[in-house]
C-alpha positions as CSV (number, residue, x, y, z in Angstrom):
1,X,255.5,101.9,127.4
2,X,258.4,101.7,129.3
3,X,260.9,98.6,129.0
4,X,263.5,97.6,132.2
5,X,266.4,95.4,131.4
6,X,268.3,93.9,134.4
7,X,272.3,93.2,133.4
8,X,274.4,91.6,135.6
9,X,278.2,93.4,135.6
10,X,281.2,91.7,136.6
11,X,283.7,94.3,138.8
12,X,285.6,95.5,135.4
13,X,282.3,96.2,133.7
14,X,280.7,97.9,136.6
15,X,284.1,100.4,136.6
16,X,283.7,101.1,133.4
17,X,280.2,102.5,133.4
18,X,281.0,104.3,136.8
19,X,283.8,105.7,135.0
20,X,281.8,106.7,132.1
21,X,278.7,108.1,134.2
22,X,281.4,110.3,135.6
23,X,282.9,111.6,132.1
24,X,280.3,111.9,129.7
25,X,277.4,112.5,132.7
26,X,274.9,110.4,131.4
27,X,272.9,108.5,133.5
28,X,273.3,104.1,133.2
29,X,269.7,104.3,131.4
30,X,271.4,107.1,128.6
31,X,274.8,105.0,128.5
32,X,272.7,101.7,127.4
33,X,270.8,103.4,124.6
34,X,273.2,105.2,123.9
35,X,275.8,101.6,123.5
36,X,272.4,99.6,121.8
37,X,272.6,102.3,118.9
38,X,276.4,102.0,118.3
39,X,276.1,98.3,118.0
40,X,273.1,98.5,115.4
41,X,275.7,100.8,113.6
42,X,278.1,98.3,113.7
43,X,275.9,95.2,112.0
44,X,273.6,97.3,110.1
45,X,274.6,96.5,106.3
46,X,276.7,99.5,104.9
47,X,275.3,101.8,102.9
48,X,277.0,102.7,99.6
49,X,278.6,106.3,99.0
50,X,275.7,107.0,96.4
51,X,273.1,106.1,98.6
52,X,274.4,108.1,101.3
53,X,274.7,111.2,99.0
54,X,271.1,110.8,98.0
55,X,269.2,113.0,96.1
56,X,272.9,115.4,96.2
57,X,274.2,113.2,93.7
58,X,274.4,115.1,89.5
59,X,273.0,118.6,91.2
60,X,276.5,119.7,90.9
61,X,277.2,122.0,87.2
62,X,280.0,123.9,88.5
63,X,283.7,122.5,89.0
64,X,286.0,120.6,86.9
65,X,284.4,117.6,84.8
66,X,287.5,115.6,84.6
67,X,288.4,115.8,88.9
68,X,288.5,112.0,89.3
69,X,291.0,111.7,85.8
70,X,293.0,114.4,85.6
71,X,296.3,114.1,87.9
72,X,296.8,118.0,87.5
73,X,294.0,118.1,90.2
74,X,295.9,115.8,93.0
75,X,299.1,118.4,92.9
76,X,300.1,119.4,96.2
77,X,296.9,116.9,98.2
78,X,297.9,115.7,101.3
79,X,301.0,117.9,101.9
């Protein structure tokens, strides 16, 4: 089942999604969708970087076991 939202768009807001139809080629109906699931990204709770590894996380045997301790590692990062 289809759902139709009416917005009303002041001149600024109407130029940007003309300007954006015209870059990305999306249609107004792909633009909206597309903007609802951005916000729910933005004030969806954050998920922790253990969560978001999942299942990943310990599979790993290979690799030095003291990486996050041993400054030797860090040489040379971010030159």
């Amino acid at each position: 089942m289809k759902t139709y939202i009416h917005a009303r768009l002041n001149k600024q807001d109407r130029a940007v999604l003309e300007a954006l139809k015209k870059s990305t080629g999306y249609s107004e109906s792909e633009l909206v969708r597309r903007g609802l699931r951005l916000i729910m990204h933005e004030v969806l709770p954050k998920q922790s970087a253990l969560k978001l590894a999942g299942r990943s996380v310990g599979k790993f045997k290979k690799g030095p076991r003291d990486l996050a301790t041993n400054k030797k590692h860090l040489e040379g990062f971010g030159e």
